[in-house]
Each structure stands twice: as C-alpha cells, then as structure tokens.
C-alpha positions in Angstrom: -82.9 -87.0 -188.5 -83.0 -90.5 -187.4 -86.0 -89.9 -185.0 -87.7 -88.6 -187.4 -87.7 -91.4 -190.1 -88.4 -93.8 -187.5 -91.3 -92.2 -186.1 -92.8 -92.0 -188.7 -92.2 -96.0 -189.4 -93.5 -96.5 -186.0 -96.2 -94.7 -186.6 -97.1 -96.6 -189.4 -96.6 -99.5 -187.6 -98.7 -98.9 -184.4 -101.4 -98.0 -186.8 -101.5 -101.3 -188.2 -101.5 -102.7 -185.5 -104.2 -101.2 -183.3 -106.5 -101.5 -186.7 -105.7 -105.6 -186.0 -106.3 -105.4 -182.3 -109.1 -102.9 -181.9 -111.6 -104.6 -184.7 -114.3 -105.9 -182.8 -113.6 -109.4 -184.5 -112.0 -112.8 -183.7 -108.0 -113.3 -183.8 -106.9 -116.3 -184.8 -103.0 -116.7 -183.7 -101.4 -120.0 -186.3 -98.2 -121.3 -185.5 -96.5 -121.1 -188.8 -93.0 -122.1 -188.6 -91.6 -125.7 -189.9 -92.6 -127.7 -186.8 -96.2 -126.2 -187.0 -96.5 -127.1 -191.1 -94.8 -130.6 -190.7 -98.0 -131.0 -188.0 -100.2 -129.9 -190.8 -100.7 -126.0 -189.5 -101.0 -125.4 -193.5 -104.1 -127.7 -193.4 -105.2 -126.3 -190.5 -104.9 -122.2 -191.5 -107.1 -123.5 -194.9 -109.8 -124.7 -193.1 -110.2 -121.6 -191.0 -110.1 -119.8 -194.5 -112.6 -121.9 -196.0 -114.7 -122.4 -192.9 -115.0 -118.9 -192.1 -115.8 -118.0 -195.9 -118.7 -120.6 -195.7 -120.3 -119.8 -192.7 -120.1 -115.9 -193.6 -118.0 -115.1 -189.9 -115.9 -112.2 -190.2 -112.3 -113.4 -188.2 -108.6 -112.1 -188.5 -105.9 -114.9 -189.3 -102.5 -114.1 -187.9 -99.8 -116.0 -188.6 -96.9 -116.5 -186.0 -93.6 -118.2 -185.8 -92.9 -120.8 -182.9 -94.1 -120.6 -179.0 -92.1 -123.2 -178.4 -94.8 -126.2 -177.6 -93.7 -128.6 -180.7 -95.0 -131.2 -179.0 -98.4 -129.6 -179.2 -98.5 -128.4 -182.8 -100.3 -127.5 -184.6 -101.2 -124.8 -182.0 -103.9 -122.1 -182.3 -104.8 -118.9 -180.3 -108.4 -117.5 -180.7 -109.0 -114.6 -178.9 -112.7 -113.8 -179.8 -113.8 -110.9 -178.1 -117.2 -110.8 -177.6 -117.4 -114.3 -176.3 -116.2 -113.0 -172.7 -112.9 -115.4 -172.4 -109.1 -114.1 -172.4 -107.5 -115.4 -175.3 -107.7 -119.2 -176.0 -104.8 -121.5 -176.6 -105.7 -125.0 -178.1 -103.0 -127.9 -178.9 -103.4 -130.3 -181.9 -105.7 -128.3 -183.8 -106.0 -130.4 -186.9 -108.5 -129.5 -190.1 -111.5 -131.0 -188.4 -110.5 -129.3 -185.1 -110.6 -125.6 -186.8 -113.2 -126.2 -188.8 -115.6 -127.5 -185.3 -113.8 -124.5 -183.5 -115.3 -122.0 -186.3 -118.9 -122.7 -185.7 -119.2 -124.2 -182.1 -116.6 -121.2 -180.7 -116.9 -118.8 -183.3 -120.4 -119.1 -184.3 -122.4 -119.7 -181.0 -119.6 -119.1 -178.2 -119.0 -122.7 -176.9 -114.6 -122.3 -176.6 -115.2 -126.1 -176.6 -112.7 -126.8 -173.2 -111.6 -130.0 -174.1 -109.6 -128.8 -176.7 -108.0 -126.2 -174.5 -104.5 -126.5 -173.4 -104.2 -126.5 -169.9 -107.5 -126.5 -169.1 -110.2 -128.4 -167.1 -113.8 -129.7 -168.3 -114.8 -129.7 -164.3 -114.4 -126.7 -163.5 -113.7 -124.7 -166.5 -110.3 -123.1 -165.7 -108.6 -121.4 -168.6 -106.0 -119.8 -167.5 -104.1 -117.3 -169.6 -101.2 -118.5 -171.9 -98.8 -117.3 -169.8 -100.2 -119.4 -166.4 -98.8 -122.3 -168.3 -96.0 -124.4 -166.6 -94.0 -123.9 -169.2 -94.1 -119.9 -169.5 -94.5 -119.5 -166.1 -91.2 -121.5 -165.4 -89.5 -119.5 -168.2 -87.6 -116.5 -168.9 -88.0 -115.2 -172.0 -85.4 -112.4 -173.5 -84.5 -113.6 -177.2 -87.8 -115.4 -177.7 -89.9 -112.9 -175.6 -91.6 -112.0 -179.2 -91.5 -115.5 -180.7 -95.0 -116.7 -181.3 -96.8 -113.3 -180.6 -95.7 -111.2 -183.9 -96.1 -112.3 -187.5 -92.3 -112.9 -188.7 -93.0 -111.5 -192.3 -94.8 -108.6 -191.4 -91.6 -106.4 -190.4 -94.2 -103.6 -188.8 -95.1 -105.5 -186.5 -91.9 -106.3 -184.9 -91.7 -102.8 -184.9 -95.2 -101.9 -183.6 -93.8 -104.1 -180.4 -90.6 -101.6 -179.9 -88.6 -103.8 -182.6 -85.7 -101.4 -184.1 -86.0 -98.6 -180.9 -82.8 -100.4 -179.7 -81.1 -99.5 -182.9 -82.3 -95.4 -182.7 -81.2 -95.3 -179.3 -78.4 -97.1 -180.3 -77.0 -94.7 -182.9 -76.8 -91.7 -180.2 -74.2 -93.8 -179.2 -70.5 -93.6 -179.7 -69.4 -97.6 -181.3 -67.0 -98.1 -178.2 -70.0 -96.8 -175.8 -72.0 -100.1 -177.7 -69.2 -102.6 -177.3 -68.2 -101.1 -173.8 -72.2 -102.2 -172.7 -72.2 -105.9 -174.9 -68.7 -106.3 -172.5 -70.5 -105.2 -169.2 -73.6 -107.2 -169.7 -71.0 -110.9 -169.6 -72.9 -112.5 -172.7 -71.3 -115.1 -173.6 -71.6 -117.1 -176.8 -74.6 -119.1 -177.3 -72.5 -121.2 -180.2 -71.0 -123.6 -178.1 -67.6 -122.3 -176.9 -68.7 -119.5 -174.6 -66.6 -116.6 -175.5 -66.9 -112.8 -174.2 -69.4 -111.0 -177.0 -68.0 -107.7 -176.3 -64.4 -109.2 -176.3 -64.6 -110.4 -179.5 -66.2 -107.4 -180.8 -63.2 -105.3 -179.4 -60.5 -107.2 -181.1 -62.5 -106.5 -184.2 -62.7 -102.7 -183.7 -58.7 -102.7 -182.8 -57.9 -104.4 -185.5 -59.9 -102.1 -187.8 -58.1 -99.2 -185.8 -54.6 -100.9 -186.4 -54.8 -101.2 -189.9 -55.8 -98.9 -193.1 -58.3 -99.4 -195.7 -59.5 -102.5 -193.8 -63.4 -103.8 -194.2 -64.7 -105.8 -191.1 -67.4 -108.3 -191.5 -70.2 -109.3 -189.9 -71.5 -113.2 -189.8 -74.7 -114.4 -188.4 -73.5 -118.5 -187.9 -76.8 -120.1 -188.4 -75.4 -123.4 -189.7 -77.0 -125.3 -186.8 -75.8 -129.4 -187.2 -76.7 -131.4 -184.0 -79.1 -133.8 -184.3 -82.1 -132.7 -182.4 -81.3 -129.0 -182.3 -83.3 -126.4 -183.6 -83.0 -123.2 -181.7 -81.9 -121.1 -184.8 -83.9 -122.3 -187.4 -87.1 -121.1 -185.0 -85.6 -118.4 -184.1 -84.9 -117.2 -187.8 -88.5 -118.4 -189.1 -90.4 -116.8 -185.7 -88.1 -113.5 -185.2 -85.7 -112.8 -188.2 -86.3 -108.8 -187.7 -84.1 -109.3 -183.7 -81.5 -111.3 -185.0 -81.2 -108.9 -188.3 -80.9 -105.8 -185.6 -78.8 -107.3 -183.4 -76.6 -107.6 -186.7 -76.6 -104.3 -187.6 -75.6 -103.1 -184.0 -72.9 -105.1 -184.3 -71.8 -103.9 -187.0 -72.2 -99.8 -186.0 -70.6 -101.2 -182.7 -67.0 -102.8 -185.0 -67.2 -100.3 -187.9 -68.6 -103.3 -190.8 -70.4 -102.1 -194.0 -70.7 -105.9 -194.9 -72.8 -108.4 -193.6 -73.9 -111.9 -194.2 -76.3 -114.4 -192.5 -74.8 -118.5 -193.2 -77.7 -120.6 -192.8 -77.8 -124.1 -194.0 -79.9 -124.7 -197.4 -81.8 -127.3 -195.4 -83.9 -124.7 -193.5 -85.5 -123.4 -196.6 -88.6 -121.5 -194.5 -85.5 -119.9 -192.7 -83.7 -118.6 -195.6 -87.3 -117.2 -197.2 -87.9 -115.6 -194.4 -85.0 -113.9 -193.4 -84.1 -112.8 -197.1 -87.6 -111.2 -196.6 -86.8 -109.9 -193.5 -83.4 -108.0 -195.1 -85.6 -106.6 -198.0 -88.0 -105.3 -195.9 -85.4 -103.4 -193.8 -84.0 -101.9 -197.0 -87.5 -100.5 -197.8 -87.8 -98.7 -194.6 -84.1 -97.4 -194.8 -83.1 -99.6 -191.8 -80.3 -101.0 -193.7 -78.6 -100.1 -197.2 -76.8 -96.9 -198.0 -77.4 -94.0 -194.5 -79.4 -96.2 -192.2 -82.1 -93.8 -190.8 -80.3 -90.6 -192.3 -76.9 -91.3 -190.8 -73.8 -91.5 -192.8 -74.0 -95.5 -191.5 -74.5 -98.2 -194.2 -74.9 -101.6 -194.4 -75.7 -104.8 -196.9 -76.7 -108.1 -195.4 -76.8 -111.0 -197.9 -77.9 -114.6 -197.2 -75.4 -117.3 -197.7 -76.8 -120.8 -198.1 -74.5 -123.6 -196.7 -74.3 -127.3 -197.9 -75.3 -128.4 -194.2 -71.7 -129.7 -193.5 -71.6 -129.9 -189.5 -68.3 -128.7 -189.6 -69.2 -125.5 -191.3 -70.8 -124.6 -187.6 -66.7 -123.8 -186.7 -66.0 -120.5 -188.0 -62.6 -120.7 -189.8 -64.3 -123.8 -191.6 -67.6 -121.5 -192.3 -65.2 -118.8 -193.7 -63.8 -121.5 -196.4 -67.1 -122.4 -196.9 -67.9 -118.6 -198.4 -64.7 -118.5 -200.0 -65.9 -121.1 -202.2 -63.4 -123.6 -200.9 -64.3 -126.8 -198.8 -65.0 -126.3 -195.6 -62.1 -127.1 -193.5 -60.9 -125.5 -190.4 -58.0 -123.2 -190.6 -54.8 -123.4 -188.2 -55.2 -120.5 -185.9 -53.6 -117.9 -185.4 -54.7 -115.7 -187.0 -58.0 -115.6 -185.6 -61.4 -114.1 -187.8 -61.1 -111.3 -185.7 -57.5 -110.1 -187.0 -57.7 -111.9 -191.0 -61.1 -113.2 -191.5 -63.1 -113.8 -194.7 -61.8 -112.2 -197.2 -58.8 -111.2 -195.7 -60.7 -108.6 -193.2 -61.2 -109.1 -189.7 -64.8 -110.8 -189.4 -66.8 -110.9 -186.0 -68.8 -114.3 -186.5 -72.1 -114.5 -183.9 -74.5 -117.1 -183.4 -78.3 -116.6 -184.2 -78.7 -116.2 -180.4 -76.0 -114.5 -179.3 -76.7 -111.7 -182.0 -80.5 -111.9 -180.8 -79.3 -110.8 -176.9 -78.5 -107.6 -178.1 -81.1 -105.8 -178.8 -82.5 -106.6 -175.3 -79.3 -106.0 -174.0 -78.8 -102.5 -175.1 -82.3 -101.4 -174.5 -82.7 -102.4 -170.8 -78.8 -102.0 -170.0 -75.9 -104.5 -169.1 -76.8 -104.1 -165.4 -80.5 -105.3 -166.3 -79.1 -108.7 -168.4 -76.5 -109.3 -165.1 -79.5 -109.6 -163.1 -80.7 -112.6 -165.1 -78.7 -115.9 -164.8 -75.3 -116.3 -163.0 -72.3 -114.0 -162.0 -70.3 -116.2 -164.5 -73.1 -117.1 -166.9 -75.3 -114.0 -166.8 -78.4 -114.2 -169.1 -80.7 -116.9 -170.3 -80.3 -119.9 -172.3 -82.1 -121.5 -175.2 -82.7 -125.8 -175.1 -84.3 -127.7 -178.4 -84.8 -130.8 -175.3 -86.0 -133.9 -177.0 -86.1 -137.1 -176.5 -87.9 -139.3 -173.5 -89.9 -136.4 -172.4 -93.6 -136.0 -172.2 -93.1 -132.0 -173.8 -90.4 -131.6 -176.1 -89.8 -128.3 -177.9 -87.9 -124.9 -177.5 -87.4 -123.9 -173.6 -85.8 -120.5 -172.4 -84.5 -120.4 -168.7 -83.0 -118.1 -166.6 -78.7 -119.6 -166.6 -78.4 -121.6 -163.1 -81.7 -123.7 -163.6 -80.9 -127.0 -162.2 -81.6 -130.1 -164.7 -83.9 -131.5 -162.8 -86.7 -128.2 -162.8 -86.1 -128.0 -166.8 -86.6 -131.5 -167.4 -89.4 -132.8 -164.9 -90.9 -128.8 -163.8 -90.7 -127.5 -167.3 -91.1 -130.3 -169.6 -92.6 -132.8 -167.9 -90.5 -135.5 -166.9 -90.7 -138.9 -168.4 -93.1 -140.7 -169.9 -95.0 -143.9 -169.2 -93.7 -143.3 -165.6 -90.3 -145.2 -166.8 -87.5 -143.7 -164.6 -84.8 -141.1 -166.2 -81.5 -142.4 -166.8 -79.3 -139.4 -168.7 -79.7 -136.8 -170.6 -77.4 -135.6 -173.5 -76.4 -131.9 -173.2 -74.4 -130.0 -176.3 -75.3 -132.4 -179.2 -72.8 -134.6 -180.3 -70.2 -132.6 -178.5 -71.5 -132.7 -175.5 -71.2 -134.7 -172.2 -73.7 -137.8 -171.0 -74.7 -136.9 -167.2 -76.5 -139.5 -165.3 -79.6 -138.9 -162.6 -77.0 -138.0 -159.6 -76.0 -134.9 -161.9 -80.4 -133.5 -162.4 -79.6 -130.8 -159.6 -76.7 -129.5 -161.2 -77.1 -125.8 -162.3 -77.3 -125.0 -165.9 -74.5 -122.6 -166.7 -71.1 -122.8 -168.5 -69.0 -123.7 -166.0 -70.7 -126.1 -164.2 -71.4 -128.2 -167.2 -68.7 -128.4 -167.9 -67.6 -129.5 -165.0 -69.7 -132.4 -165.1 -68.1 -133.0 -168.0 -70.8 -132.1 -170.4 -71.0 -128.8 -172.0 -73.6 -126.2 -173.0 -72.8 -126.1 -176.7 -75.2 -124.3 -179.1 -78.4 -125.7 -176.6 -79.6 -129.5 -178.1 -80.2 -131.3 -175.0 -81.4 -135.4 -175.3 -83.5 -136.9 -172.4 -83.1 -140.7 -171.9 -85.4 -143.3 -170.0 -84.1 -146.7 -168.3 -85.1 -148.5 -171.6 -82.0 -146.3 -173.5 -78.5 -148.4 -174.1 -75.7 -145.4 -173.3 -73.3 -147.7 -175.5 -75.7 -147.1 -178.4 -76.3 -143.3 -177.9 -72.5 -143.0 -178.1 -71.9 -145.5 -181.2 -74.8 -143.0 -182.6 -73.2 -139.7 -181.9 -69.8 -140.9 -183.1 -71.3 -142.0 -186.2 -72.7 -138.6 -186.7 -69.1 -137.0 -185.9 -67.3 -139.3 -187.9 -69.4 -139.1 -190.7 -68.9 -135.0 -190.7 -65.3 -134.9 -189.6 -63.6 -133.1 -192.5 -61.1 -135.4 -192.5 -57.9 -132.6 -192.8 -56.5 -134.0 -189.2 -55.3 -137.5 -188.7 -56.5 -137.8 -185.0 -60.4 -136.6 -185.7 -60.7 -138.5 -189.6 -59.0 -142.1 -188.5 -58.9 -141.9 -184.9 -63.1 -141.3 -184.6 -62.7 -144.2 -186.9 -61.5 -146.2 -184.8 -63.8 -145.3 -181.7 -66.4 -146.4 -183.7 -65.3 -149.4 -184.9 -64.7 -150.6 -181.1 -68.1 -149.1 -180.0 -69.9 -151.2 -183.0 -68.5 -154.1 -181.6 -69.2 -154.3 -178.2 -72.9 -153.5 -179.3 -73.0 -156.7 -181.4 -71.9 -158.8 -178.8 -68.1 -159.1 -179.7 -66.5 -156.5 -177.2 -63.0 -157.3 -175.8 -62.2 -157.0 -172.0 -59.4 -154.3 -173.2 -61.9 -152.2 -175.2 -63.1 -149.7 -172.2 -59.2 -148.8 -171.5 -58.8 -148.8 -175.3 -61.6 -146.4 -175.4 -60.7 -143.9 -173.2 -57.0 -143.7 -174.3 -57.8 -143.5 -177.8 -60.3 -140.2 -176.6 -57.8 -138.5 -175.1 -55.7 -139.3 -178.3 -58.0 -137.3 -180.1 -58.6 -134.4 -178.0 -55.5 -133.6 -177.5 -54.5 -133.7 -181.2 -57.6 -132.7 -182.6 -57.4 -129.2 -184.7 -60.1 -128.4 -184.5 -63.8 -128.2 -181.6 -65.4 -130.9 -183.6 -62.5 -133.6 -183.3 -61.6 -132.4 -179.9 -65.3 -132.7 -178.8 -66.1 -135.6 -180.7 -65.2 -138.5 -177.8 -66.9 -136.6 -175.1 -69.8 -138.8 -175.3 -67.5 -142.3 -174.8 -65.9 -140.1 -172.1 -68.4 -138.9 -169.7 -70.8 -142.2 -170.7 -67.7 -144.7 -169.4 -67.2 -142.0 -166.3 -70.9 -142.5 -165.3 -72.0 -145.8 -166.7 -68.8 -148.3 -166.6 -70.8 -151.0 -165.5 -72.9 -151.2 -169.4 -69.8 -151.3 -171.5 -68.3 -154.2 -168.6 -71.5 -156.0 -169.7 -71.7 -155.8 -172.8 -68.0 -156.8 -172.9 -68.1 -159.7 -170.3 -71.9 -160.9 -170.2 -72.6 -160.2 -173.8 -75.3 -158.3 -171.9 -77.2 -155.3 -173.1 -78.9 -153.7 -169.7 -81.3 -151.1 -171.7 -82.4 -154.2 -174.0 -81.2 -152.1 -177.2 -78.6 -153.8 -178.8 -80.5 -156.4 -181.0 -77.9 -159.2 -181.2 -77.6 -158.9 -177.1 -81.3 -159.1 -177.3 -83.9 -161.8 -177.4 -88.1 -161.4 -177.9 -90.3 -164.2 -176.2 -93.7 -164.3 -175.9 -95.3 -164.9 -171.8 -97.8 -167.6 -172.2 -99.9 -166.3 -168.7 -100.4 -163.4 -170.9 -100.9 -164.2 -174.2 -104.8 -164.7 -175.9 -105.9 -167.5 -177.2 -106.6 -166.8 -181.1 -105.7 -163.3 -180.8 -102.9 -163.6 -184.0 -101.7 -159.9 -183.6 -98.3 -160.7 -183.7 -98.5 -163.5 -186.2 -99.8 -161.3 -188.9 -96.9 -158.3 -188.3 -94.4 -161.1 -188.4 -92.0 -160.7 -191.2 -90.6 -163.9 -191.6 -93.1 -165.8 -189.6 -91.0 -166.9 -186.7 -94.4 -166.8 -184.9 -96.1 -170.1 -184.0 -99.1 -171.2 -182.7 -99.1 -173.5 -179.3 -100.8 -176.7 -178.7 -102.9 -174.6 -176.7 -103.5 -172.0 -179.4 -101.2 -169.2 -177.4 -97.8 -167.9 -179.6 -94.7 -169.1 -179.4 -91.4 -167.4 -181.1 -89.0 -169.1 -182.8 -85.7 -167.8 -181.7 -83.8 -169.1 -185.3 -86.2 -167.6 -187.4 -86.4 -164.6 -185.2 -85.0 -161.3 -187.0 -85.6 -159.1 -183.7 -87.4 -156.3 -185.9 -89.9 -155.6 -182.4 -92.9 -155.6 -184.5 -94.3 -158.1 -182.5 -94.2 -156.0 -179.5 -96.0 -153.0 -181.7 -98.6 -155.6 -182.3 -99.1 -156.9 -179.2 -102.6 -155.4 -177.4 -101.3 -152.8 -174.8 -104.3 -155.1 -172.8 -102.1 -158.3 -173.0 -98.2 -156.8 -173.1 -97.6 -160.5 -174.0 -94.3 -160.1 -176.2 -91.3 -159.7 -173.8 -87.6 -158.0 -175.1 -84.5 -159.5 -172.3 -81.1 -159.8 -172.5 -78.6 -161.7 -172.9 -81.1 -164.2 -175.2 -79.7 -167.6 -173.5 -81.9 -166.1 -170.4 -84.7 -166.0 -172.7 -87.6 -169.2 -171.8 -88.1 -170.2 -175.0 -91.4 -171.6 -176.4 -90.2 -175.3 -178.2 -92.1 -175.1 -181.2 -94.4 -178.2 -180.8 
C-alpha cells in the first residue's frame, strides 16, 4: 500500500518538475533564505518580476534556500537555455544588477561576465557551479539539496528522491533502522558527540521496559552561539530532510509525538517548517497511517524564547513544560523520563538531517566519508577575518588550514592568521601551530577546542585574544541560568578579572587566578554550558600567555584592541596638507591643525572612537593606532 501512495506523489512531483525544467525558457534560481533577504534578495526577485513583465520576456523564478556563499548574497542562477552557456551563477546581484541582467542576458544573450562568480573577462571561463573552490573542496550529504530545490514547494524535495528513504524505510523492522543509524558511527552534530543509534536504543528499551509509555521525538533547533547559523539554513533551505529524518526516528523508537524547538528569533525558519509539516499531512506523509501503514505521527513547532541554555536538553524539556529553562540533575536521562514523563530522543537539526542519507545509501556508504572515529561530514557557519564567510560542509579529518585558506579563502588584506574560535562560546581558541590539525571530535578536542554544534571564528594579527574571551564570557555569563553557584557567580567573577586586565588594571596574580577559578567551574558546573564556559580563558592562556603577561605587566595591548591600552596619532610624513578628513569625523574635536597645516591629535581630548582612521584616505593611511599610548609621538598642539 505504501508504494502505491507514494508513487503516485512522485509522480506528481516529477511531473512538476520536468514541466519547470523542459520549458524552453530561462530559470532564474534566487537565494531566498534570511542571509539572502537581509542582502536585499526580496529587492532583487521584484525587479526580475517587474523587469521581465516590462520588457514582455517569458522566464521562470525559482526560489531556493541557502548555497552557502553569504558572503556573496544576494546570489542568482540563470540558466537560460537558448543562450548556449551551462547555468550561470552571479554574486551581489542587487535591483539594478537583475534588472541589466534581464535585458543584456535575457534579452540579447550578453551573460555579462563581469558579474559572474568565478569567472574571467579574458578569456571567458565560466565554469559550472560546482568547479567552484568552494563546492569542489566540499562534501555535501545534509546540504547536498540546499540551494537547488525550492524549500516551500514540498514536490520538489520529492521530485529529487526526498521521502524514498522513508518508503524504503518502512519495509524495515524499527531495530533493523536503529541497528543501521548504530553502524553508520553518527555522532551528534549538537555539540557533545554522542552515538545516534545509541541513544535511539535506550529510547526503544525503555519503551520495551515499560507499559503504556509514549516516546517523544525533539528536533533541538535552539541554535545560540554567536556567529552560528547552520540550523536556521538548514530549516529555511531543506525543512522536508530534517522533517523525514524525524519521522524515521520516530518509526525507528516507537514515537507518535513529535516536536521541532526552534527559537522565535528565526521567524523564516519557523514559517517554513510549519509549512513544511502541513504539507506532509496533505500527502499522508505524516498524521494518522503514514502512507497506509498502521504508523502515525504529529509534529508540532515549539517556539523558544532564545535562552542559550535552552540548547541543553533537560533545560529545553523545562522550557516546553512551561517552566524556566533550567537544566535538570541527571539521572534520569531524556531517554529513560523525558518530557512529559516519557522517554524523549532529542536530535539536532543536523544530526536528524544524516538520516535520510544514511539509510538510503547504507551505514557502510556514511563510514566511507570522514574518520574511523568521526565518520561523516561536518557543517561550519566560519565567520570572522575571512575573505568568504558562510556555511561550509567537509568531509570529518579536513585539516584547519584547507577549510580556512583552500575553502574560504584565507585572510584578508594579506594580514597574517592568528586563531580561530571553534564551538562557539564553548569552544577552544587554537593558535596557527594547531591549522593542520584534522577536523574531527577527538582531535579537537584534544587541542583543547571542541567541535560543538559547528560556529567556527577566524581571527587576524589585529584581534586582542584577551577581548575575544572577555566577549564570549560575557555572552556565557549573561545566559548562565543561574541555578549553580559555580557557572552564575563563578563566570562572574572570570569576567570581572578579564574586564580588568583589558582596561589596563590587571594584577600580576590574575593569569593563575584565572585558570584556577576555570577549573573551579568545570569541575562543579551542572551543567555543558558552565562546564564549557571557561574554555575560551583556558586554551587562550595555553596558547597565548604572553598577551595576558602584557596586558598585566606593560599595560600593553599587542592586537591594539583594548582602547584604554591604546593610543591614535597621526604620522606627519603621511598626512596632506588641507585634506581635513579626520577633522570633520572628530567627535569631540581632539583634532588640530599644525603650523604646517598637517593634523595633530590631542591625546586629552582623545576619546579613542577610531573614526579618524575610517576617515583617513586609504591613499595617505596617516592615522596610526599603538600601544601602550606613552610610546605614542605625540603632536604638541602648537
């Protein structure tokens, strides 16, 4: 029976689809999803509209979710048929951009090559979108459809094989399910790492222990660290593979109930996803007998109040209850007395979106991918000092060093790397001697870092690591929930010390004081967050001892961050005669004019705001930043 439906719903859906493909007219692919719209793809999708409707062309407009080039948004793919090029991917495509593209490319055939990504005016390469460094570089498995398929159109997920996994699927006995999740080594993409198919087996014993029990499915979307969002694209480019992935967990541990926790603060994610669950329901994919089987299954949407902590499961489960969201003292775990009462298997938005892949090519297929320990691939947000942000998914056991300077680009403004941040504000700072190290579990860990749920900073020379961790433990100690004395006072405290030594008034005990009062909290933490939280002061004082010694001892700030351990002066063999750039930015006009009509700062006046060196002509680079400010030559104001 469940063939049957579903071939008919595929049918249905590869019709759709080759009616798209096969009309001899242009495609135009928009990247629709919240980094696209905050670049102005909204803007951009009108203008094709309005263009196209001026100029009589006849064109298809496609909307997609993320390809992962946010630094390149909005981004466009024309494939235009008749115009003898493969399919055409330009970067910045603003209003004025689509509206030239419609009537030079469109109209009379000139793909304009400037505005190509990747391509050259010399010789006119365009190479196909997946010859670029950063596809070709890549393995894709949970975003393999992200960017190609239209996320609120659910036929045509399906027209590219979406749901098959699940029809194949139900032939299956549950255990048979679980037994190939538990052969394939996923891990947890969350953060902590834990065996999928072993947590989906302590589920399905504890339903097989007890009577009249109800398991639960969660998808944790309540993504927190600053500068991740892996999730929220994935939900907003690809809800239908985390939403299946779902329900096979849920055949595979015996569920009925299931609920996706996303935070209220992705409100494309949550439309689009509720969509996404009301479409399934239409095509029998979920509800009462999915497919004609005597298997059912609701999926609600549970918006969270964005409380970091909430990303810790016990915590999330209070947050549904309607309680605060604190972390529980464990045991028991959500697999034995979960929410509700009923043992609840809690997934990330990636770890759920493995399965489908998993189970159609085979657990033997995923363990050729990645690591013996770390099989699979892993997704990185990687922002930061890097010439291409966005959303990057490599093979585990990629070395630093190929993701940050292969992949992404390396630095900008040729400025040399000094550390990157790996696993949010939970995770470890490495330094350049660790770019080789592969990226995996163990060995990040190792380093003292950790994968965490895949937010990964990049940091030139000009980047103070005393600041980054003053920043991240004000971000920890702002969420802590404050339930444990070591994680609400003790992070406190950390803070307090690193806020110090960034204005100049560190004490020569504060490093020692710093890492005893770490391992102080991680030991007595109850929870990840307050046992994570000093990782940051941790590995930073491991690898970079020598800044925190001089901002204690020399009132020194080496990455010329710290503004009171900082000074601005302007060099006179550089500066223009009457060129008042920096005068007129100059909030409080410590800016002076020379006797020979070149600038001068006045260091009392001086509020070290760094307009000045905004202002400043790239030409000329007059305005100077140095530390400590009695090294500073001085202009006397004459």
């Amino acid at each position: 029976m469940r063939e049957e439906l579903f071939d008919a719903i595929r049918k249905e859906a590869e019709r759709r689809r080759n009616e798209f493909t096969e009309a001899p007219v242009p495609k135009i692919h928009i990247g629709m999803a919240t980094c696209g719209i905050a670049s102005g793809a909204m803007e951009t999708k009108y203008a094709f509209e309005q263009t196209l409707a001026e100029r009589n062309i006849e064109a298809r407009i496609h909307t997609v979710g993320c390809v992962g080039h946010c630094y390149a948004e909005p981004v466009v793919v024309i494939d235009h048929p008749e115009s003898g090029f493969p399919p055409v991917f330009y970067h910045e495509v603003t209003a004025g951009k689509a509206r030239m593209l419609t009537k030079l490319f469109l109209e009379e055939g000139d793909p304009r090559f400037e505005h190509v990504y990747g391509a050259t005016v010399e010789n006119e390469l365009i190479p196909s979108v997946m010859e670029f460094p950063r596809f070709s570089q890549e393995k894709r498995v949970v975003m393999e459809k992200c960017g190609h398929i239209d996320p609120e159109d659910i036929y045509d997920y399906i027209a590219d094989d979406g749901y098959s996994t699940l029809v194949k699927s139900l032939r299956m006995l549950p255990d048979e399910v679980i037994r190939e999740v538990r052969d394939s080594g996923l891990r947890g993409r969350g953060g902590a790492g834990f065996p999928t198919g072993r947590k989906w087996e302590l589920v399905r014993k504890s339903v097989s222990s007890k009577n009249s029990v109800s398991p639960i499915v969660i998808c944790n979307a309540d993504e927190g660290d600053p500068g991740a969002y892996m999730d929220r694209t994935l939900l907003e480019s690809n809800p239908h593979q985390i939403l299946e992935g779902m329900i096979l967990c849920a055949y595979a541990t015996g569920a009925h109930k299931g609920m996706v926790y996303v935070r209220a603060e992705y409100p494309l994610a949550v439309k689009l996803v509720t969509k996404a669950i009301q479409q399934a329901k239409e095509l029998g994919l979920l509800g009462k007998g999915i497919l004609g089987t005597d298997f059912d299954l609701d999926i609600d949407v549970f918006q969270g109040s964005g409380a970091f902590v909430c990303g810790e499961e016990t915590a999330l489960i209070e947050s549904v209850e309607g309680k605060r969201g604190m972390p529980r003292y464990r045991p028991p775990y959500p697999v034995e007395k979960g929410l509700q009462g009923e043992p609840t298997v809690i997934n990330n938005v990636k770890t759920l979106a493995s399965v489908p892949p998993i189970l159609k090519n085979g657990a033997a297929w995923y363990r050729g991918i990645g690591t013996k320990e770390s099989p699979g691939t892993a997704i990185f947000s990687v922002v930061g000092d890097v010439i291409h942000p966005g959303l990057v998914e490599i093979p585990m056991g990629v070395s630093l060093r190929t993701l940050i300077f292969d992949i992404c680009g390396g630095i900008p403004d040729k400025k040399a790397f000094k550390s990157v941040q790996i696993g949010g504000p939970s995770g470890g700072c490495l330094p350049a001697d660790f770019l080789d190290t592969p990226i995996d579990f163990d060995s990040l860990t190792e380093a003292g870092a950790m994968m965490g749920s895949g937010g990964m900073v990049v940091m030139d020379e000009d980047t103070c690591v005393v600041d980054v961790s003053r920043y991240f433990l004000d971000f920890t100690q702002n969420e802590s929930c404050g339930k444990c004395t070591f994680c609400r006072i003790g992070t406190r405290h950390l803070l307090s010390i690193l806020e110090r030594m960034t204005k100049g008034e560190g004490r020569e005990e504060d490093p020692e004081q710093l890492e005893l009062l770490s391992e102080d909290i991680r030991n007595g933490s109850l929870c990840g967050l307050g046992k994570t939280a000093p990782n940051p002061v941790l590995t930073s004082l491991r690898y970079f001892r020598d800044e925190y010694e001089a901002h204690v001892s020399e009132k020194r700030c080496p990455g010329r961050i710290c503004r009171p351990l900082t000074a601005f002066y302007i060099d006179l063999e550089k500066c223009a005669r009457g060129c008042d750039a920096c005068v007129g930015c100059c909030p409080v006009d410590a800016i002076f004019t020379t006797s020979t009509r070149k600038k001068g700062i006045d260091q009392v006046l001086c509020v070290k705001c760094g307009e000045c060196v905004v202002a400043c002509p790239p030409q000329y680079d007059a305005v100077k930043r140095v530390s400590p400010p009695n090294l500073a030559p001085i202009v006397e104001k004459k």
